[in-house]
N, C-alpha and C positions, 0 to 999 in steps of 0.2 A: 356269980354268973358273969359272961361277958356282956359288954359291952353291946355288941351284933343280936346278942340273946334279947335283951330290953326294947333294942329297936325292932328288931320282929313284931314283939311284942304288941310296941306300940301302933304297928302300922297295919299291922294284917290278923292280930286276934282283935275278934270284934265279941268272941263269948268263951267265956274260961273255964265254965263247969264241966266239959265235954272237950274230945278231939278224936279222931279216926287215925288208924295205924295203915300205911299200907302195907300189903302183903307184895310175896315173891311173885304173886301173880300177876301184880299192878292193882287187886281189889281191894279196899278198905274195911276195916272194922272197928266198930266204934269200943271205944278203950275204957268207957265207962268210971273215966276219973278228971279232976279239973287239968285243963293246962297248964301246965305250970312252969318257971322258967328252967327250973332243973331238966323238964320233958323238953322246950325249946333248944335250950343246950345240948343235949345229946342227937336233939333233930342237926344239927348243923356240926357234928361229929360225923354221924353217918352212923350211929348206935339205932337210930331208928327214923322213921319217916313220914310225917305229921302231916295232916288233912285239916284244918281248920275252919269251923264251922261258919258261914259268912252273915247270918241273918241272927242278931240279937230278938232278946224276947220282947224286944220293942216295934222287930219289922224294919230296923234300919240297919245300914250297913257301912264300911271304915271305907270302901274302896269299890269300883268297877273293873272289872277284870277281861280281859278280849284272849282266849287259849285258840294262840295258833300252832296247829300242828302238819307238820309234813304230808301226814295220811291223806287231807280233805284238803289241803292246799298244795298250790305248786312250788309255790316262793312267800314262807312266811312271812321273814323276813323284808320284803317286798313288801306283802300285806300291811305289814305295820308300819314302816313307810308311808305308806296312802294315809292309813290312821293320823300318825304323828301331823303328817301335811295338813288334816283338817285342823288339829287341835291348834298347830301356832296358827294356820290361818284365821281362826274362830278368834284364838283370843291373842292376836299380834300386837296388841294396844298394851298389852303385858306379858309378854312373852317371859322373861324372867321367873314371873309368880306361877304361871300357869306351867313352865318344863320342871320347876321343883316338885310339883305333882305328880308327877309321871316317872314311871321306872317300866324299863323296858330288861325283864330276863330272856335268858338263855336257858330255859330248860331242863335243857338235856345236853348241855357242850360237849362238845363240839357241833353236835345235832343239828339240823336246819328245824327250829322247835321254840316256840316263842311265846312269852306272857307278857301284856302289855297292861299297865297296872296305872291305873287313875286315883287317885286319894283324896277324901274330902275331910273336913274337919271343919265343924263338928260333921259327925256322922248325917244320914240322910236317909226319907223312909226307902225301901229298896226299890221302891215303884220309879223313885226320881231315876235311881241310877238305871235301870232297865231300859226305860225310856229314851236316858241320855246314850246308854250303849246301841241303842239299835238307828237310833237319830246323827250316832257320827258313823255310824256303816253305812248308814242313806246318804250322809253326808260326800262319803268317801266311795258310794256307787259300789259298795261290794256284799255280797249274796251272806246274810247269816246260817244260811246252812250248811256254809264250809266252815263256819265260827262260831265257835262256844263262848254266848253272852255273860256275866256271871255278876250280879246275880241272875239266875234262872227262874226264881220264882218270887213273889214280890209279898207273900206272908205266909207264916208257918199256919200249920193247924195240928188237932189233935192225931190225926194218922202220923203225919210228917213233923214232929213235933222237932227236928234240927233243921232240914232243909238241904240245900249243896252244901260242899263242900272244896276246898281248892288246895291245894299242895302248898304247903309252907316252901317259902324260895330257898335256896343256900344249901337244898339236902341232895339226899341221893336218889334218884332214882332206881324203886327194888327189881324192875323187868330190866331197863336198860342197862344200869350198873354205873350211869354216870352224873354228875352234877352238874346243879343250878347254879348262876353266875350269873351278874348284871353287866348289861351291856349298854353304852356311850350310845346316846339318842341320833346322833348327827353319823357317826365314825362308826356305830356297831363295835367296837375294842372292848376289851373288858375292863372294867372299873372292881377299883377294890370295894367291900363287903361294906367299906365306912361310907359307901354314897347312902346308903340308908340314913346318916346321921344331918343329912340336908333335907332330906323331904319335908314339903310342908303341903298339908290339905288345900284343897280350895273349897270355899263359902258358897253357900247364896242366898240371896235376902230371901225375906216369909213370903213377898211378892213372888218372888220365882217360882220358889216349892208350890204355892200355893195356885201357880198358874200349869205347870206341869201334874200335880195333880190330877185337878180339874179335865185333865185330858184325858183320851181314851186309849188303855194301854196298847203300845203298841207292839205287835203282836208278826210282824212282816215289813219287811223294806220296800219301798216302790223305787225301785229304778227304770226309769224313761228312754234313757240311751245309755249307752257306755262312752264316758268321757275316752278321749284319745288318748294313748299313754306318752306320748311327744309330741310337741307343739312345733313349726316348723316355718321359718322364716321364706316367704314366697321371695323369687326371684324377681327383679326390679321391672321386668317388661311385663311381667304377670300381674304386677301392682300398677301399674301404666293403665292396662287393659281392663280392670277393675274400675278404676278410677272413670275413665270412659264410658263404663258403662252405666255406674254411678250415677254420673253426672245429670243426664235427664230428667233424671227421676227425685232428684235433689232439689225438690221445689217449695215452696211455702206452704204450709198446712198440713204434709207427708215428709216432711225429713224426718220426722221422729220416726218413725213407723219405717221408714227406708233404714236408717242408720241400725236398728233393733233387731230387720231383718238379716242385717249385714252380719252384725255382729253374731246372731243366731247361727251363721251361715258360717262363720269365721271356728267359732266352739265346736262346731260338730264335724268340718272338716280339718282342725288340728292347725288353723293357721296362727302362726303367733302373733304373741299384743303388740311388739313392735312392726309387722306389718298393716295391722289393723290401724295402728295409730297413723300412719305415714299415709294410707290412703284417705282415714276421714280427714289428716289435717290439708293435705289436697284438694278433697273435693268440698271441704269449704272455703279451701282459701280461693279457687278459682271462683266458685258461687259467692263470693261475699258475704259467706253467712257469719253474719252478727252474735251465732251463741257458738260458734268457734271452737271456743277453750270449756265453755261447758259439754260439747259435745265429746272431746278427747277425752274430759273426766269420766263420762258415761265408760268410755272404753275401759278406763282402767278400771271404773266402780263392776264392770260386767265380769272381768276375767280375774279379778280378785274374788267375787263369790261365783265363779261357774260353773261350782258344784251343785246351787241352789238353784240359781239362774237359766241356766245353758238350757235344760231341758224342756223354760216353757218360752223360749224364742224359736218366734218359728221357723228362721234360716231359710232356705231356695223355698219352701213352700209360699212364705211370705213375700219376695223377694218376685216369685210369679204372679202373686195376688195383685200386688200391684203393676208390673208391667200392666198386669189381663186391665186392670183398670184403668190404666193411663194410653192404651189404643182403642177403647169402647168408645 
């Protein structure tokens, strides 16, 4: 067997006694024999077209999977994007460890048709990975009902005794007639079949599992605004004019609360960090405020997470609350 066949293997069968065949109609049927590498091998011939069962008889699972398709989105590609952007933002303190996890397929190439593939190791119960799937589409402020979470359900039972199912990567697709191919995180290009041979899971301590657990599954995304899709550098008399208005209200006991507003105000009208920064460091250098350089950090600490953030600053509402308070 190849090479490409073992690492399938290793990354995306998570139970061998079973696998599902697709049909000419795109539907599955379960094949009623172990996975075997000879059956992955001819998956990745295009002899036949392999569904691999994702939830072991333990309730855990090898990977999290986000199926984006054309049908229910506009720009998958796009979608995944946003995704990616939360993941190194999440974990930029390791970016390295955390992009060897990740494989981003092409579906159906040439297709606008996308699988965006998360890997843990060791395996994890599928409640974690569910949770984590629908926690970076909150993350990333985009609707799961244009997105297929995968795992989809978080433990087998006696009806459902396999559970989902996901398309082994590398094969053919039986309705379309076309192949799967991984594609460059950054670049979108196609990468050869041996990037499989670099993946590596990521971890998490019994502390983590055991606090995700403990949670209540989540079941729906709350998104509060729609982040801007462009952030946009104000023109120098419009940062003047800010800064002016600023100023007053830049007083001892409410600058935090002034600055908070600002910033609230800056996320939801798409102003970028470098004007944000140019006007707080402004209006404390003219006020002589003493936390200065703490305050500038806030800016970056805000638009680094204002995915999390953004949505419970209150921005012009806050921003009038105080004016209303400072002419009473």
């Amino acid at each position: 067997m190849s090479a490409i066949a073992s690492a399938l293997q290793r990354l995306f069968v998570n139970r061998k006694d079973d696998y599902a065949i697709q049909q000419h109609n795109g539907q599955y049927h379960r094949a009623g024999e172990p996975l075997s590498l000879d059956v992955i091998q001819r998956h990745i011939e295009g002899k036949v077209t392999v569904g691999a069962y994702q939830l072991n008889e333990f309730n855990c699972v090898k990977y999290l999977c986000f199926d984006l398709d054309p049908e229910t989105l506009k720009s998958p590609f796009s979608t995944a994007q946003k995704i990616l952007d939360v993941l190194l933002e999440e974990y930029k303190e390791k970016p390295k460890i955390w992009s060897k996890a990740v494989l981003l397929e092409a579906s159906r190439y040439p297709d606008n048709s996308a699988h965006l593939w998360i890997f843990f190791d060791p395996t994890v119960p599928a409640k974690i990975a569910k949770w984590l799937g629908y926690r970076i589409l909150e993350l990333a402020t985009l609707n799961p009902k244009s997105i297929e979470v995968f795992p989809k359900q978080t433990t087998l039972t006696k009806d459902r005794p396999f559970g989902n199912l996901v398309k082994l990567p590398l094969g053919l697709h039986q309705v379309e007639g076309k192949w799967s191919c991984f594609v460059d995180l950054e670049t979108f290009e196609l990468l050869p079949s041996t990037c499989l041979f670099n993946v590596e899971g990521i971890s998490f301590t019994e502390a983590d599992i055991d606090k995700i657990l403990s949670l209540k599954e989540k079941a729906a995304v709350q998104i509060t605004f729609d982040m801007p899709e462009n952030f946009r550098t104000l023109k120098t008399e419009n940062e003047a004019r800010i800064v002016k208005f600023l100023l007053p209200y830049w007083k001892e006991g409410q600058r935090n609360r002034v600055e908070m507003a600002f910033l609230g105000w800056c996320l939801k009208r798409g102003v970028s960090q470098e004007s944000a920064l140019r006007i707080v460091d402004e209006v404390t250098r003219v006020t002589n405020d003493l936390e200065r350089y703490s305050r500038l950090e806030l800016v970056r600490y805000h638009y680094r997470n204002r995915r999390t953030i953004g949505p419970k600053l209150l921005g012009i509402s806050g921003l009038r609350q105080i004016v209303k308070e400072a002419i009473q």
